[in-house]
Chimera marker file (.cmm) of the C-alpha trace (Angstrom):
<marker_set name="trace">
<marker id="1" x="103.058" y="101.444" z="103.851" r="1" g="1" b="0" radius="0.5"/>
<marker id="2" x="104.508" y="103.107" z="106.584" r="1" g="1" b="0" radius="0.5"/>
<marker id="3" x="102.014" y="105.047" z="109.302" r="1" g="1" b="0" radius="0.5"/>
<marker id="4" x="103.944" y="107.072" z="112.484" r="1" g="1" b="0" radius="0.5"/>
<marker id="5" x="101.633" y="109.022" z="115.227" r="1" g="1" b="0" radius="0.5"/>
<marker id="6" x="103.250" y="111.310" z="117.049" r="1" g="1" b="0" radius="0.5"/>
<marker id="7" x="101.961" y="113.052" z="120.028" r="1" g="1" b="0" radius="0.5"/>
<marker id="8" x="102.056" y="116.557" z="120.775" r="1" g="1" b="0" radius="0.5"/>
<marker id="9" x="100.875" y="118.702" z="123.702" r="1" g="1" b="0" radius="0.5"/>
<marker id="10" x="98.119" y="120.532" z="123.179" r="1" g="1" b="0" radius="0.5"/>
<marker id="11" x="99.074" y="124.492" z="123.659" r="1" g="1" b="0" radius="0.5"/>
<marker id="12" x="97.046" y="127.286" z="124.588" r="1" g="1" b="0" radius="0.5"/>
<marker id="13" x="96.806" y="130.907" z="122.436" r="1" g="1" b="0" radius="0.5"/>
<marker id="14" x="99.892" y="131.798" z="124.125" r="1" g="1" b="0" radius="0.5"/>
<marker id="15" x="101.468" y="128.835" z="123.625" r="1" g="1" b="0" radius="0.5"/>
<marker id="16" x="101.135" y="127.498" z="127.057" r="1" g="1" b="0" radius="0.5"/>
<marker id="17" x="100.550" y="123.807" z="127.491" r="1" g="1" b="0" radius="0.5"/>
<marker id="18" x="97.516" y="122.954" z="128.617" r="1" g="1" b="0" radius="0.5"/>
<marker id="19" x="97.293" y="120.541" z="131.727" r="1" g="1" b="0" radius="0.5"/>
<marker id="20" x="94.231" y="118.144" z="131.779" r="1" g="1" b="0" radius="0.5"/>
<marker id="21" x="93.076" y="115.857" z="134.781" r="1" g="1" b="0" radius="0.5"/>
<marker id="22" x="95.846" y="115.071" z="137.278" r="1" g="1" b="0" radius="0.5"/>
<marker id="23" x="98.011" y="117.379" z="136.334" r="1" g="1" b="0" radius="0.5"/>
<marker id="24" x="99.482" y="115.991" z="133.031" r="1" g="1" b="0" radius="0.5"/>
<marker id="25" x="99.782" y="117.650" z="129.795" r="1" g="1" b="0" radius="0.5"/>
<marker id="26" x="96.915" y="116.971" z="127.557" r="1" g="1" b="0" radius="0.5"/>
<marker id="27" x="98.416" y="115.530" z="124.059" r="1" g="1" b="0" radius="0.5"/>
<marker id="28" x="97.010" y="115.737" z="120.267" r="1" g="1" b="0" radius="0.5"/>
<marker id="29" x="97.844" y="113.059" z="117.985" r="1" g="1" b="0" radius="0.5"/>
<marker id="30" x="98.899" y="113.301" z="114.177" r="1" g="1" b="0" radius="0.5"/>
<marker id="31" x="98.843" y="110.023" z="112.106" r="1" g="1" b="0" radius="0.5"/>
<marker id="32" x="101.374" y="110.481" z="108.419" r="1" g="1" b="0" radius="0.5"/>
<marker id="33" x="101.476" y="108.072" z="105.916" r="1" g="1" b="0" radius="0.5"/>
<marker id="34" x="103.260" y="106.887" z="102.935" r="1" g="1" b="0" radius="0.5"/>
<marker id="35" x="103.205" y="103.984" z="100.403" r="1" g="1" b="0" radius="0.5"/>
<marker id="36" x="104.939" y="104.949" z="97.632" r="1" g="1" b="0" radius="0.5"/>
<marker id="37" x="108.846" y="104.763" z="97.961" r="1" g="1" b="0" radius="0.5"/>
<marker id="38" x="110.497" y="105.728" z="94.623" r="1" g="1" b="0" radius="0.5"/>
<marker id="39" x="114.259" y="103.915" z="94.122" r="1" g="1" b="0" radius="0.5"/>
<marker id="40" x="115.945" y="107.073" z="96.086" r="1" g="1" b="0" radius="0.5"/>
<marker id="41" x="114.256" y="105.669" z="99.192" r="1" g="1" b="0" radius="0.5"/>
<marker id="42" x="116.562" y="102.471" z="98.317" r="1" g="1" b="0" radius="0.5"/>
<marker id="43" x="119.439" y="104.068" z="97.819" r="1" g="1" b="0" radius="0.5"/>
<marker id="44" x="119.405" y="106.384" z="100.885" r="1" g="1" b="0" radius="0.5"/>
<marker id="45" x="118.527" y="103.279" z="103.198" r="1" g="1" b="0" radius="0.5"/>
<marker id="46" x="121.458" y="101.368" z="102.377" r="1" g="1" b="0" radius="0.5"/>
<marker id="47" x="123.390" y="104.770" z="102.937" r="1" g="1" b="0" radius="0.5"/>
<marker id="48" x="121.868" y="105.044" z="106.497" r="1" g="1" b="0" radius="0.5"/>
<marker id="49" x="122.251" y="101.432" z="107.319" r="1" g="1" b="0" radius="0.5"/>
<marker id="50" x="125.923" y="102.266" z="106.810" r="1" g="1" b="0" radius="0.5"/>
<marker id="51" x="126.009" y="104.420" z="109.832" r="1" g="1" b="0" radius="0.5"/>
<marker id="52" x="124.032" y="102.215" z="112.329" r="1" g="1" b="0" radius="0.5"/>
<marker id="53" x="127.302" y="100.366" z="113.031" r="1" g="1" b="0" radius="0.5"/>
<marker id="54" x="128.740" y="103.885" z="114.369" r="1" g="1" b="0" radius="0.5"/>
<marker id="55" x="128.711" y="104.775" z="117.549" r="1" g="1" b="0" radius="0.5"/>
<marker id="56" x="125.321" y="106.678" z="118.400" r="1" g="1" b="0" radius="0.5"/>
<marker id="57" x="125.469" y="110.294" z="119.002" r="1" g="1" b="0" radius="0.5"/>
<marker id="58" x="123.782" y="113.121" z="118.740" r="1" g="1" b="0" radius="0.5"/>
<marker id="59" x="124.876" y="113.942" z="114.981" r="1" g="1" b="0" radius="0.5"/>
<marker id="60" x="123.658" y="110.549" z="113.633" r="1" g="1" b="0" radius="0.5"/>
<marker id="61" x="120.367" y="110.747" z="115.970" r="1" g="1" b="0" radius="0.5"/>
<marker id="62" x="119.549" y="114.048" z="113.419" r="1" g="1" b="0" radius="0.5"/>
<marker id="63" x="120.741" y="112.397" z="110.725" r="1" g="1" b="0" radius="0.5"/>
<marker id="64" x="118.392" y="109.174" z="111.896" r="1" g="1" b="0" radius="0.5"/>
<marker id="65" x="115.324" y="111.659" z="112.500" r="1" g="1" b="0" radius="0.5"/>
<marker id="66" x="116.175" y="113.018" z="108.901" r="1" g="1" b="0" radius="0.5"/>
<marker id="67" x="115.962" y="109.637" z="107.242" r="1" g="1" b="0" radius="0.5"/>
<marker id="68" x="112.632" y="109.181" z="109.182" r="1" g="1" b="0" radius="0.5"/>
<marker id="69" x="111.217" y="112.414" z="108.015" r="1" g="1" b="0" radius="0.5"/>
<marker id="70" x="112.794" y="111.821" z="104.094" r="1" g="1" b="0" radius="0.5"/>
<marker id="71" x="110.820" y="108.538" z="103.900" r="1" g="1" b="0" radius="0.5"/>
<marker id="72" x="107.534" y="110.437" z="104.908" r="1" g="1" b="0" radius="0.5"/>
<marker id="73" x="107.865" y="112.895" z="102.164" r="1" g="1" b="0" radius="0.5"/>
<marker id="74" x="108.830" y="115.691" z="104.853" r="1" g="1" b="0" radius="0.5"/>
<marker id="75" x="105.280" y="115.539" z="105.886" r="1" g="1" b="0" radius="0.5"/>
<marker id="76" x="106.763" y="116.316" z="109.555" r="1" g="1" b="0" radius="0.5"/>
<marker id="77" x="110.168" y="117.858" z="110.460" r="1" g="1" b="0" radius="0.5"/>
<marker id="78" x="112.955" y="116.710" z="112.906" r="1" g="1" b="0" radius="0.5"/>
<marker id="79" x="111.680" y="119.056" z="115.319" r="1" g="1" b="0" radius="0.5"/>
<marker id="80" x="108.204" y="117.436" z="114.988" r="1" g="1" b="0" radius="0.5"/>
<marker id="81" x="109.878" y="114.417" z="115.853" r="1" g="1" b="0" radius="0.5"/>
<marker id="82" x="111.707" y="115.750" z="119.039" r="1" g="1" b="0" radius="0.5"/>
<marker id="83" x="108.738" y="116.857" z="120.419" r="1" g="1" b="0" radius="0.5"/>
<marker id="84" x="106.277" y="114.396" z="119.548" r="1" g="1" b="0" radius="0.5"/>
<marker id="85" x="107.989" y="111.034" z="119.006" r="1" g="1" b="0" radius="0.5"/>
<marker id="86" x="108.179" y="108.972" z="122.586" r="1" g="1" b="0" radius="0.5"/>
<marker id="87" x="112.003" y="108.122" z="123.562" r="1" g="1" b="0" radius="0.5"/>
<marker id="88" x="110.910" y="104.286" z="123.642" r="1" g="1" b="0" radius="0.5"/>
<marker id="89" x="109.676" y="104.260" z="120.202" r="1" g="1" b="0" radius="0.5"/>
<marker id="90" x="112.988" y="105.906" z="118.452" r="1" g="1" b="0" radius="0.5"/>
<marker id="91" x="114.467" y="102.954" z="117.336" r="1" g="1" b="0" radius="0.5"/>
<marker id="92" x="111.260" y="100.591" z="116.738" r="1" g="1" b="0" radius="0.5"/>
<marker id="93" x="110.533" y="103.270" z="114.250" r="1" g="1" b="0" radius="0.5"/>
<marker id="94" x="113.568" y="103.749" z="112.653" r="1" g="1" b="0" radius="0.5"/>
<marker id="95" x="114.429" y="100.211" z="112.689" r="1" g="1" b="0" radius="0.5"/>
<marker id="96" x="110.792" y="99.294" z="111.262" r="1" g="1" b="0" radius="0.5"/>
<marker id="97" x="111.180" y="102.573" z="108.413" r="1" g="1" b="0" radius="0.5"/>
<marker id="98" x="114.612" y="100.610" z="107.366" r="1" g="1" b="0" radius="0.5"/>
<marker id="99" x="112.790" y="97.278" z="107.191" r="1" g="1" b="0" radius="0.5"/>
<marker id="100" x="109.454" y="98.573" z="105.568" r="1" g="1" b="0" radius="0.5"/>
<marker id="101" x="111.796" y="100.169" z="102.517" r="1" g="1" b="0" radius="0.5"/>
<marker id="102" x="113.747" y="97.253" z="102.131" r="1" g="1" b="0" radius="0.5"/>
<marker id="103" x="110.965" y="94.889" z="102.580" r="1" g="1" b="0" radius="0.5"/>
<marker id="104" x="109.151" y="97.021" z="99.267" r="1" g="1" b="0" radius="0.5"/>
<marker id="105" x="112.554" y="97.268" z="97.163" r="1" g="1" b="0" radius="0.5"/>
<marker id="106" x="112.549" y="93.169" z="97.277" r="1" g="1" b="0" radius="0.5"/>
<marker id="107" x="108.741" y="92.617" z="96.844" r="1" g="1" b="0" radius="0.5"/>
<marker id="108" x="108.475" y="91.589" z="100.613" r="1" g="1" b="0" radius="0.5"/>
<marker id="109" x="105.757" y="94.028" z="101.662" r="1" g="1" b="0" radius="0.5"/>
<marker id="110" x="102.331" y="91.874" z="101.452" r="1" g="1" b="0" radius="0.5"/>
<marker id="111" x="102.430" y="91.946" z="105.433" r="1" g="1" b="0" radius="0.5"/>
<marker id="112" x="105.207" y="93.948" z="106.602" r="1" g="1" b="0" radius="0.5"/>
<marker id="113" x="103.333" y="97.586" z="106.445" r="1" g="1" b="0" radius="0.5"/>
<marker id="114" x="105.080" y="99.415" z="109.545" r="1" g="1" b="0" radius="0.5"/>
<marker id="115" x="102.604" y="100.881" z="111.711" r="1" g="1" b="0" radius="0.5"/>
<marker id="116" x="104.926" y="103.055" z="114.284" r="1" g="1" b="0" radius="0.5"/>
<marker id="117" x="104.443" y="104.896" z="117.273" r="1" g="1" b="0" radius="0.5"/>
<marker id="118" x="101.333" y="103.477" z="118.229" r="1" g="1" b="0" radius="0.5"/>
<marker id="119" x="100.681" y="102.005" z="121.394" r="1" g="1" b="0" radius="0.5"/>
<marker id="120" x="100.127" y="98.466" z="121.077" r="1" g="1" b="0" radius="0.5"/>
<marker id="121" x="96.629" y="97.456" z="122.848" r="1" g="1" b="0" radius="0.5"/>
<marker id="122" x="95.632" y="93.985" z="123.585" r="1" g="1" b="0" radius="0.5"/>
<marker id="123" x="92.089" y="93.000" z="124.481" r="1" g="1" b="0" radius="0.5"/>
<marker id="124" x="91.348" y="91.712" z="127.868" r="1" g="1" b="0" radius="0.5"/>
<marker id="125" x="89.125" y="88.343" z="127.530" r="1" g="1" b="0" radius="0.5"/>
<link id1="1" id2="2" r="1" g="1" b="0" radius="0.2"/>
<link id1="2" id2="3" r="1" g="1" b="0" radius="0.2"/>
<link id1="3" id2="4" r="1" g="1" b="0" radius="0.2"/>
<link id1="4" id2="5" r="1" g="1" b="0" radius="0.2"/>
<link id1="5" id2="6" r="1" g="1" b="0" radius="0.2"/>
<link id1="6" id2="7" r="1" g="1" b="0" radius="0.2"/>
<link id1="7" id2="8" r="1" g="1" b="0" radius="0.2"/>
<link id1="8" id2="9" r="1" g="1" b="0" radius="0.2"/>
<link id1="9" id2="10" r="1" g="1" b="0" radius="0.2"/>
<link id1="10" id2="11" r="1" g="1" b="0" radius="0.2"/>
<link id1="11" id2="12" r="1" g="1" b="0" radius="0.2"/>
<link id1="12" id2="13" r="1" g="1" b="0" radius="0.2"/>
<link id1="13" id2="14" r="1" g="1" b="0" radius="0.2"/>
<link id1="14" id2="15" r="1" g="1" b="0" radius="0.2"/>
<link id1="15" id2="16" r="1" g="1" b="0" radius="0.2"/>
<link id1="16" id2="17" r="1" g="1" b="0" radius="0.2"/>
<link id1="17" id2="18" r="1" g="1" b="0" radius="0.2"/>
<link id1="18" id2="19" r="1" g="1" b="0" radius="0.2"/>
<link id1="19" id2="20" r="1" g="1" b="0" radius="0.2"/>
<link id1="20" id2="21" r="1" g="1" b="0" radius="0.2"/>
<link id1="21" id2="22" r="1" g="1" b="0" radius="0.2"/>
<link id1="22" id2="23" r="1" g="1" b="0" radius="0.2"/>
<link id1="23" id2="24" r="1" g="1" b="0" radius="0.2"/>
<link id1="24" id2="25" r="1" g="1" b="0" radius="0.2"/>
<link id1="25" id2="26" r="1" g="1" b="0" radius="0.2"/>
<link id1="26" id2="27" r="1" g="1" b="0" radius="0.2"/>
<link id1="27" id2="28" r="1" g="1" b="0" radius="0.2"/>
<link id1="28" id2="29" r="1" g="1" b="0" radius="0.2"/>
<link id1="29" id2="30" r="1" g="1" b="0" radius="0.2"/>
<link id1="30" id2="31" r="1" g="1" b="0" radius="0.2"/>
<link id1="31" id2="32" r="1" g="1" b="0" radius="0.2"/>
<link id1="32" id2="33" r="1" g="1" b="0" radius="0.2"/>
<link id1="33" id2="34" r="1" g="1" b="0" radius="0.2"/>
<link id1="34" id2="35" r="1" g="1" b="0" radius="0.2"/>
<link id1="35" id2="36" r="1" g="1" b="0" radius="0.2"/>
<link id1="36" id2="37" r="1" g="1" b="0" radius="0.2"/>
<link id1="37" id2="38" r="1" g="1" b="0" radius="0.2"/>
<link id1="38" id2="39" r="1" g="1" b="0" radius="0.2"/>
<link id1="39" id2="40" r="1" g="1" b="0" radius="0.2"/>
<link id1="40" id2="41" r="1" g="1" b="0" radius="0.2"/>
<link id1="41" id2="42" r="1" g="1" b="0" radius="0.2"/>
<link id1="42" id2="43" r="1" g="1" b="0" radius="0.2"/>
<link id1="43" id2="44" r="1" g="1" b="0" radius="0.2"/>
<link id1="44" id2="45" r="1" g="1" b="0" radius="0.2"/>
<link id1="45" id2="46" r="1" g="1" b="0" radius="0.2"/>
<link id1="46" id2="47" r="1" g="1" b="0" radius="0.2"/>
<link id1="47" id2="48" r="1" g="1" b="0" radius="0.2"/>
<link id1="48" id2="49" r="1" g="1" b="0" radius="0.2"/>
<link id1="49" id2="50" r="1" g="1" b="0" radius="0.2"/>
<link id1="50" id2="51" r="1" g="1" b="0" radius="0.2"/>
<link id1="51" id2="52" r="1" g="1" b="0" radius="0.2"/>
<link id1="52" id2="53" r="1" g="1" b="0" radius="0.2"/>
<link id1="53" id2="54" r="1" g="1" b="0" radius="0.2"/>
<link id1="54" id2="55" r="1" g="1" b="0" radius="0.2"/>
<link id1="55" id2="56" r="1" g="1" b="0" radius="0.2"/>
<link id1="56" id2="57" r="1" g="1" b="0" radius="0.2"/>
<link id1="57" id2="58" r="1" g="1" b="0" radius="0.2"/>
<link id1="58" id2="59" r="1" g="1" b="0" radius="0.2"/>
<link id1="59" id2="60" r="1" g="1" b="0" radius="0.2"/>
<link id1="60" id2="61" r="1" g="1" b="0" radius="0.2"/>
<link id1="61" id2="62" r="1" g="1" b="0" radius="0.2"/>
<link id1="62" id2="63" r="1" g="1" b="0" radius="0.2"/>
<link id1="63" id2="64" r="1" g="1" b="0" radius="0.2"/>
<link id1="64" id2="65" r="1" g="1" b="0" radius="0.2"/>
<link id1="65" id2="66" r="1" g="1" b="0" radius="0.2"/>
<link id1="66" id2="67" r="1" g="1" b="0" radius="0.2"/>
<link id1="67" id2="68" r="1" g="1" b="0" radius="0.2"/>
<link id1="68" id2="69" r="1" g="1" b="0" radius="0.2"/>
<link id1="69" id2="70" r="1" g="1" b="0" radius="0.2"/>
<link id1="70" id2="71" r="1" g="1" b="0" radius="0.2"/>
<link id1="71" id2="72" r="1" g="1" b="0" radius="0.2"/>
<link id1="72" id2="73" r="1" g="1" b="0" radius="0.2"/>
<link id1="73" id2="74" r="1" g="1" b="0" radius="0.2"/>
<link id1="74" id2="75" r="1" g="1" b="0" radius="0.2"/>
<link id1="75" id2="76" r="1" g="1" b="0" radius="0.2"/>
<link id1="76" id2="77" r="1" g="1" b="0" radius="0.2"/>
<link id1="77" id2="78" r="1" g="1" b="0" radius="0.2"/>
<link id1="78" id2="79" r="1" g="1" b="0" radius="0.2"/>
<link id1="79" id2="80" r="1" g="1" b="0" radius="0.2"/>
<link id1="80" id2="81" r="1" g="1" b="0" radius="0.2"/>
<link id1="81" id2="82" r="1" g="1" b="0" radius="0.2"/>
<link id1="82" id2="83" r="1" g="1" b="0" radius="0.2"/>
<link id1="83" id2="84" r="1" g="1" b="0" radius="0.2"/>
<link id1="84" id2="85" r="1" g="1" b="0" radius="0.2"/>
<link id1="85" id2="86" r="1" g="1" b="0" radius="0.2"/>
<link id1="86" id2="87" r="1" g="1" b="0" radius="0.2"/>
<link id1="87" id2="88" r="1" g="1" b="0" radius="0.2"/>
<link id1="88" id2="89" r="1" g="1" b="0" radius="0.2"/>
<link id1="89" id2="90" r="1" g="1" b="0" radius="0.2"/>
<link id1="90" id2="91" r="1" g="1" b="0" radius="0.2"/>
<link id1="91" id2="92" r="1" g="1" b="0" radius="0.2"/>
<link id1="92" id2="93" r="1" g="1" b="0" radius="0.2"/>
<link id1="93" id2="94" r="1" g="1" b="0" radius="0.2"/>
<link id1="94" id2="95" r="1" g="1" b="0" radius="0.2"/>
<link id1="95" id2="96" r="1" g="1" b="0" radius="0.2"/>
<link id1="96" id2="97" r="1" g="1" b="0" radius="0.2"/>
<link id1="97" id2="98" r="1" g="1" b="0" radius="0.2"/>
<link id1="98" id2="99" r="1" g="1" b="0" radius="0.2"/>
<link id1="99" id2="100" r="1" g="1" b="0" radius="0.2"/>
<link id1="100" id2="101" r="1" g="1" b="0" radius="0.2"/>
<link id1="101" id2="102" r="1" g="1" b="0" radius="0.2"/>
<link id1="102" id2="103" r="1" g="1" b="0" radius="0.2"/>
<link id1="103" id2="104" r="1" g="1" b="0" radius="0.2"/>
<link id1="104" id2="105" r="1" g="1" b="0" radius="0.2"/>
<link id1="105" id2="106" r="1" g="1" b="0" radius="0.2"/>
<link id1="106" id2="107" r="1" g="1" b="0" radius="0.2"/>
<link id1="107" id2="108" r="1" g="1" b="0" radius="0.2"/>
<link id1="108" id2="109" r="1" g="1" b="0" radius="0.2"/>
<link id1="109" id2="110" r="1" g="1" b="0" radius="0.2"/>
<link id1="110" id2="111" r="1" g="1" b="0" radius="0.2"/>
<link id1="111" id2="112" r="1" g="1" b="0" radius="0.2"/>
<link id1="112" id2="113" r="1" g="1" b="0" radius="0.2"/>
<link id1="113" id2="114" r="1" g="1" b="0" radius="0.2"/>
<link id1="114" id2="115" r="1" g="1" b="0" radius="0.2"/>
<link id1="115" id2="116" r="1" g="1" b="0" radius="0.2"/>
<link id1="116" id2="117" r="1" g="1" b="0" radius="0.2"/>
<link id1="117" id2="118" r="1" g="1" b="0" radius="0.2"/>
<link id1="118" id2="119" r="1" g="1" b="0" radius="0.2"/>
<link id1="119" id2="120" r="1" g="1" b="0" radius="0.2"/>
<link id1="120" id2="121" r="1" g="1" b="0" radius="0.2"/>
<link id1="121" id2="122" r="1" g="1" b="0" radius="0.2"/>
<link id1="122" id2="123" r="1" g="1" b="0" radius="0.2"/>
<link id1="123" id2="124" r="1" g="1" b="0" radius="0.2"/>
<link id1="124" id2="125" r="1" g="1" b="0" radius="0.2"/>
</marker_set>
């Protein structure tokens, strides 16, 4: 299954965004979901794995965010993603999207569920 959270600032009526304590933007978080890939999700992975070997720019980071959003059913939209997916998680969560549709195609998937663009906590003992 994959699961993504993206953040996005919380806005006022007019569309302002609101600023909490210190001075930061106050964020709302959406968690999507999917665990069903049907064999399209197979084929169109091994297309976009194709294209990770060219150079990165801006027209395969859309077509990146695109794959992303495809493989969540278009629950979000590239935009969605711009404005609510963290710079450092970009390529954990493509690269763990990839691996999670792969990983299901070959039977692999008992413990590989991709849980992306959540911060990682670890308890203090």
């Amino acid at each position: 299954m994959l699961k993504l959270t993206l953040k996005f600032p919380k806005k006022d009526e007019n569309g302002n965004v609101l600023i909490g304590k210190g001075g930061m933007p106050t964020f709302e978080k959406k968690t999507y979901a999917n665990a069903f890939f049907g064999m399209g999700a197979y084929k169109r992975t091994l297309e976009i794995q194709q294209t990770v070997e060219d150079v990165m720019d801006g027209e395969l980071t859309d077509e990146y965010l695109q794959y992303i959003c495809e493989m969540y059913n278009h629950q979000f939209t590239i935009q969605d993603l711009y404005e609510g997916l963290p710079l450092d998680e970009f390529f954990k969560v493509f690269q763990g999207t990839v691996n999670t549709v792969i990983n299901k195609t070959f039977g692999l998937d008992k413990n590989s569920d991709a849980e992306l663009g959540n911060e990682k906590k670890t308890e203090k003992k």
